[in-house]
N, CA, C, O and CB atoms as a CASP TS submission, in Angstrom:
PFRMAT TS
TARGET T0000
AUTHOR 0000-0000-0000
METHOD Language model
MODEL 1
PARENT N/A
ATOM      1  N   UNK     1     -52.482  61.363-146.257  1.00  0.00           N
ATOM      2  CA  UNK     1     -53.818  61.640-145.794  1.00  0.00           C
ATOM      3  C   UNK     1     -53.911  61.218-144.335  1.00  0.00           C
ATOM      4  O   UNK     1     -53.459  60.092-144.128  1.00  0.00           O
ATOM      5  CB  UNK     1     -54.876  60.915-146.663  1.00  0.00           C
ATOM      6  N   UNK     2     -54.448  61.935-143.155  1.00  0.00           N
ATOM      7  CA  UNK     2     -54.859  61.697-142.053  1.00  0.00           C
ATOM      8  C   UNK     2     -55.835  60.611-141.599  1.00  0.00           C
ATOM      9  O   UNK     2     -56.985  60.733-142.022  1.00  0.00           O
ATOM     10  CB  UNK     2     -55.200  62.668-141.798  1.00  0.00           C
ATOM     11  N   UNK     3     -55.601  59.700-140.907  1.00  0.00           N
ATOM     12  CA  UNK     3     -56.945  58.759-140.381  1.00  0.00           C
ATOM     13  C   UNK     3     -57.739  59.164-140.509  1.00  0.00           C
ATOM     14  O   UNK     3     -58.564  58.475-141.109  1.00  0.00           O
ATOM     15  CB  UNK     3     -57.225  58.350-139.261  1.00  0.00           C
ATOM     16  N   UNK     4     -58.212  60.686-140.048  1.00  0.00           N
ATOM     17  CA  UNK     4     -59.856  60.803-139.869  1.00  0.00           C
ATOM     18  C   UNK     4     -60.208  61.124-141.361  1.00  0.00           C
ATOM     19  O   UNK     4     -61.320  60.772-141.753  1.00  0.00           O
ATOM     20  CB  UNK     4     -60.465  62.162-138.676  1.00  0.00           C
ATOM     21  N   UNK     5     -59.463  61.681-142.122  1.00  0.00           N
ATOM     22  CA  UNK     5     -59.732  61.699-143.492  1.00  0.00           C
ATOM     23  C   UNK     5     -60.418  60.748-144.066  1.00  0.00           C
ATOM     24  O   UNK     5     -61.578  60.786-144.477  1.00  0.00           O
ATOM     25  CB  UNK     5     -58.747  61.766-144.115  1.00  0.00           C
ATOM     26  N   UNK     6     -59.490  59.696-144.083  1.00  0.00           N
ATOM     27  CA  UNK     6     -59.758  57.769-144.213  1.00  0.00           C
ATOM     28  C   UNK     6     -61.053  58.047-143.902  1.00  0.00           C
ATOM     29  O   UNK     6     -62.009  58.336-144.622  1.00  0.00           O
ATOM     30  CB  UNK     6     -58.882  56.377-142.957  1.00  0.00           C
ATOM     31  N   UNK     7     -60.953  57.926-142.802  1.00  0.00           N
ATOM     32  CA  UNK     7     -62.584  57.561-142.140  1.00  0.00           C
ATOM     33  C   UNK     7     -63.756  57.843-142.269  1.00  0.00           C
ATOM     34  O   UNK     7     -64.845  57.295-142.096  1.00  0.00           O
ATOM     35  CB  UNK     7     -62.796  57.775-141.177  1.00  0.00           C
ATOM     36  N   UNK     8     -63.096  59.468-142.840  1.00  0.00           N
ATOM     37  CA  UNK     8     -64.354  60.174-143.364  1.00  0.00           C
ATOM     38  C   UNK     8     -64.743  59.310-144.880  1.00  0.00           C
ATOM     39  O   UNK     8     -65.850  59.224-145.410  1.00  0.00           O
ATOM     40  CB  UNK     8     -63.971  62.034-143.635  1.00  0.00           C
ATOM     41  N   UNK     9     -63.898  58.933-145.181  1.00  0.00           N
ATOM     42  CA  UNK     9     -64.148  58.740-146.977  1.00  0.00           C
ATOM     43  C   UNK     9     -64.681  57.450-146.805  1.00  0.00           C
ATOM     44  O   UNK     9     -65.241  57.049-147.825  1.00  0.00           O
ATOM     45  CB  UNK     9     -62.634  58.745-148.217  1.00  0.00           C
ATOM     46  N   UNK    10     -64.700  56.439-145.583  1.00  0.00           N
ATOM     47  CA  UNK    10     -65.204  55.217-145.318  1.00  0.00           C
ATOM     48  C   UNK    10     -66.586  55.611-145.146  1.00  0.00           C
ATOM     49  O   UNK    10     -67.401  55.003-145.839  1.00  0.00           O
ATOM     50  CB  UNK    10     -64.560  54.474-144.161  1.00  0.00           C
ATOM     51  N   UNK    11     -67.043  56.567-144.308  1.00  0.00           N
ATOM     52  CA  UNK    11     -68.605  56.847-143.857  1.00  0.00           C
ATOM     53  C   UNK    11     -69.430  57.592-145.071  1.00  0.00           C
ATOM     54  O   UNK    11     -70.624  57.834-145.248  1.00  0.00           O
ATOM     55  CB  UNK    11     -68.651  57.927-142.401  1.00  0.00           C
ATOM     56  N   UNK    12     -68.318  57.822-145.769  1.00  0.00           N
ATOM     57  CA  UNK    12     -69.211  58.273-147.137  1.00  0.00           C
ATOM     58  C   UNK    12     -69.618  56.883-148.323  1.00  0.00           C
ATOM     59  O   UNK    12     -70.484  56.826-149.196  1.00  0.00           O
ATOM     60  CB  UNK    12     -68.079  59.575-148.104  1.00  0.00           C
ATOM     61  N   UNK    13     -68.688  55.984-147.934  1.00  0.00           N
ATOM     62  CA  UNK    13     -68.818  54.618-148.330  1.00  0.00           C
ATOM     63  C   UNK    13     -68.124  54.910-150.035  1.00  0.00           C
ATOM     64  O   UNK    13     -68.659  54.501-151.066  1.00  0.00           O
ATOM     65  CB  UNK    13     -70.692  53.973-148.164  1.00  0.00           C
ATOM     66  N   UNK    14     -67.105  55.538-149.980  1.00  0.00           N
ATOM     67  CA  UNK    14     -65.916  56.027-151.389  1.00  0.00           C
ATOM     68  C   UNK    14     -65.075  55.089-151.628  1.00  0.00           C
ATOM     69  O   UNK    14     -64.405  54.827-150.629  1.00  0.00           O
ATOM     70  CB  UNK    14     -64.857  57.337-151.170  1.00  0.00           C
ATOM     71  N   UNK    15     -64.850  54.533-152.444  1.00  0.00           N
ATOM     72  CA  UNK    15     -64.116  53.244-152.827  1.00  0.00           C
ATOM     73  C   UNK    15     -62.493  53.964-152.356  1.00  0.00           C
ATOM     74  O   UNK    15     -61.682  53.539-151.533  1.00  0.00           O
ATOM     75  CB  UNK    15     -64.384  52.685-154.826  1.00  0.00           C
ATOM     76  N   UNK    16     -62.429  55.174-153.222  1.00  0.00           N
ATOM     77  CA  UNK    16     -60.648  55.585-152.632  1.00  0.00           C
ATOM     78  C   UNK    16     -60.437  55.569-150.928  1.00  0.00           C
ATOM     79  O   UNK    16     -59.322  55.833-150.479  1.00  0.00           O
ATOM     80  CB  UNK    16     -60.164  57.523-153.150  1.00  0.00           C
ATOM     81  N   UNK    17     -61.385  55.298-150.164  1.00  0.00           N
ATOM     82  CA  UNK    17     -60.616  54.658-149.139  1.00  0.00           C
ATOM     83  C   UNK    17     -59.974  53.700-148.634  1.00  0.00           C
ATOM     84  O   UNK    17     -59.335  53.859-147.594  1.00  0.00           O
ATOM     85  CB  UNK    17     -60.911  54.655-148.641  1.00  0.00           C
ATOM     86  N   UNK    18     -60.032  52.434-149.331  1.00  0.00           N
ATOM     87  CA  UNK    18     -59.311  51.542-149.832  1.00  0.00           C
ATOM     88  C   UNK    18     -58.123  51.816-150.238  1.00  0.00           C
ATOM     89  O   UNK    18     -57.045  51.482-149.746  1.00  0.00           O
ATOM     90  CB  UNK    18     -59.835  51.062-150.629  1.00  0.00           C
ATOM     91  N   UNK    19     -58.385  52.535-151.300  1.00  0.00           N
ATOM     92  CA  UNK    19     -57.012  53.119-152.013  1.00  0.00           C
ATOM     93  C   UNK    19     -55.927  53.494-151.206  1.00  0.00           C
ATOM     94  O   UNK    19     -54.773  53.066-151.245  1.00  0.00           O
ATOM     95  CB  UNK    19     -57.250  54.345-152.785  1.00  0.00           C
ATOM     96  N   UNK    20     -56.740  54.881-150.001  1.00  0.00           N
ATOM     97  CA  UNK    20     -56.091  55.256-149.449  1.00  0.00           C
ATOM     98  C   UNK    20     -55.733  54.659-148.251  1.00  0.00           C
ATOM     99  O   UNK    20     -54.681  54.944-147.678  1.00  0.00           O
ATOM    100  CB  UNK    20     -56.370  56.130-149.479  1.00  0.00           C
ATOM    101  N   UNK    21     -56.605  53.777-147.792  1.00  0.00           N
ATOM    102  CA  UNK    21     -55.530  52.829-146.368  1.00  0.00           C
ATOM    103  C   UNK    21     -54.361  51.813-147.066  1.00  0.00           C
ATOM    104  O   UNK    21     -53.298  51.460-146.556  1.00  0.00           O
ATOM    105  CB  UNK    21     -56.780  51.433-145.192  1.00  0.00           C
ATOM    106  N   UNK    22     -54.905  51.461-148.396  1.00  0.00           N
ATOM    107  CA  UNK    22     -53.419  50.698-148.757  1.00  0.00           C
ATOM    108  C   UNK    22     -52.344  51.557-148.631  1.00  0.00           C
ATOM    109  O   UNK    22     -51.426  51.301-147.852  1.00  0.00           O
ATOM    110  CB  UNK    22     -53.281  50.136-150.250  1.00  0.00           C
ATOM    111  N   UNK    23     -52.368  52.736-149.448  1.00  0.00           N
ATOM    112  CA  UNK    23     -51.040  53.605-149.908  1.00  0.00           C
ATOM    113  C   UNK    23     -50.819  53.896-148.318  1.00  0.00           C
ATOM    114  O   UNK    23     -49.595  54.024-148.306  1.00  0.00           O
ATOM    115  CB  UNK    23     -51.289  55.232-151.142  1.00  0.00           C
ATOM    116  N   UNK    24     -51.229  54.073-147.016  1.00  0.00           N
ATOM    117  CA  UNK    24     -51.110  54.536-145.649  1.00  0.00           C
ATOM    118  C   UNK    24     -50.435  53.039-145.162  1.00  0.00           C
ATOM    119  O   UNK    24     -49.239  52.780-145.297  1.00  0.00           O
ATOM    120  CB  UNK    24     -52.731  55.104-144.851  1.00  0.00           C
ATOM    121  N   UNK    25     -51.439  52.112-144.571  1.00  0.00           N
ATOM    122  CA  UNK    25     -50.899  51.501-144.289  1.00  0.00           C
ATOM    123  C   UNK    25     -50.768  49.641-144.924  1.00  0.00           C
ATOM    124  O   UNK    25     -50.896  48.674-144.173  1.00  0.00           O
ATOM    125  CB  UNK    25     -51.194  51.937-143.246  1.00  0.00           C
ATOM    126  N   UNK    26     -50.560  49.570-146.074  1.00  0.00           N
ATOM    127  CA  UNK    26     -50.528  48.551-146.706  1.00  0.00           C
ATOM    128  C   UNK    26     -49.315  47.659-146.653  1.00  0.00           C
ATOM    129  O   UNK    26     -49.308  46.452-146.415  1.00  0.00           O
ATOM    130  CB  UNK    26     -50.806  48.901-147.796  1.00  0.00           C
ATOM    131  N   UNK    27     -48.253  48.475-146.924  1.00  0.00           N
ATOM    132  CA  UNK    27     -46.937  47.938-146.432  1.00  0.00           C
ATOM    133  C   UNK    27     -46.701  47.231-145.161  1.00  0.00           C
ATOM    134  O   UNK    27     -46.187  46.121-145.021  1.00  0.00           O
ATOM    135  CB  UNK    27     -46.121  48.922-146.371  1.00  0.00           C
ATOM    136  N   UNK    28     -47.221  48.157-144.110  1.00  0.00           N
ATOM    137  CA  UNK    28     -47.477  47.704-142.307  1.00  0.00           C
ATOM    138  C   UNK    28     -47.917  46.257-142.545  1.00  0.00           C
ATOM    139  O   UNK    28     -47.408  45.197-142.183  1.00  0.00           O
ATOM    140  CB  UNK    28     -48.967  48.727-141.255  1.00  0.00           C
ATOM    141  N   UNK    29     -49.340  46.610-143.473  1.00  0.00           N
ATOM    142  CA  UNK    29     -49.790  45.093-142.885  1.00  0.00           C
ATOM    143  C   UNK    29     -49.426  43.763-143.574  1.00  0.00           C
ATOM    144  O   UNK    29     -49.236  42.662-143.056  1.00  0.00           O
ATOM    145  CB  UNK    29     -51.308  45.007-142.848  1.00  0.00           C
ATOM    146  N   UNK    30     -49.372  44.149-144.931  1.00  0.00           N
ATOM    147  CA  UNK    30     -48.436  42.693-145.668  1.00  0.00           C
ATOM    148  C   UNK    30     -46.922  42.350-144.642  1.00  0.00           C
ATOM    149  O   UNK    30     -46.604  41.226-144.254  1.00  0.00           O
ATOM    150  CB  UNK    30     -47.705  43.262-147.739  1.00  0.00           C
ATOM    151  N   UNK    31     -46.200  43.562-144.377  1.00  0.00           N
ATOM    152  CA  UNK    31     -45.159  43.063-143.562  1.00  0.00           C
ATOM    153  C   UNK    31     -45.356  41.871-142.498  1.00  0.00           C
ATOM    154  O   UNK    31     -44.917  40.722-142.444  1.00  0.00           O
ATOM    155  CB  UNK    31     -44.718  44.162-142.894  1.00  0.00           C
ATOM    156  N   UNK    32     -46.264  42.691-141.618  1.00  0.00           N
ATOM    157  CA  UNK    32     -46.958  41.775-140.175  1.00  0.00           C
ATOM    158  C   UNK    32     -47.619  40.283-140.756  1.00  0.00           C
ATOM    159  O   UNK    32     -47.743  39.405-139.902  1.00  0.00           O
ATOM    160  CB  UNK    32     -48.560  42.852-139.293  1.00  0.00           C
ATOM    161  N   UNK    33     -47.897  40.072-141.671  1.00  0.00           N
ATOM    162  CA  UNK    33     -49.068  39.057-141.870  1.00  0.00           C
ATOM    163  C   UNK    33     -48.199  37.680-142.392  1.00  0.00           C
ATOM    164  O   UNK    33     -48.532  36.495-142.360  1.00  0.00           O
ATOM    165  CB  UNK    33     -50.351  39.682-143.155  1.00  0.00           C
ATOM    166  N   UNK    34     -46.698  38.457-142.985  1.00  0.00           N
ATOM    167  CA  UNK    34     -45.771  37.436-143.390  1.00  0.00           C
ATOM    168  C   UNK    34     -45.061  36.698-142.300  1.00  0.00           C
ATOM    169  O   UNK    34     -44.254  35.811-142.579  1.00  0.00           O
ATOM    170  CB  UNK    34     -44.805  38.012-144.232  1.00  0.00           C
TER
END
C-alpha cells in the first residue's frame, strides 16, 4: 500500500491503518529502536 493510501485511511480515522503502517514499516522501526 502507498503512504498516501496510509494516510488516507488515518484521516478517515480506520483502525487498518495501523495494520497497515506495521506490515509497511514495522520492521524499519523495531530494527532502529533496538
Amino acid at each position: 500500500m502507498e503512504d498516501k493510501d496510509i494516510i488516507a485511511l488515518y484521516w478517515e480515522r480506520s483502525e487498518r491503518a495501523i495494520e497497515e503502517t506495521d506490515i509497511k514499516y514495522g520492521r524499519l522501526c523495531r530494527s532502529i529502536s533496538m
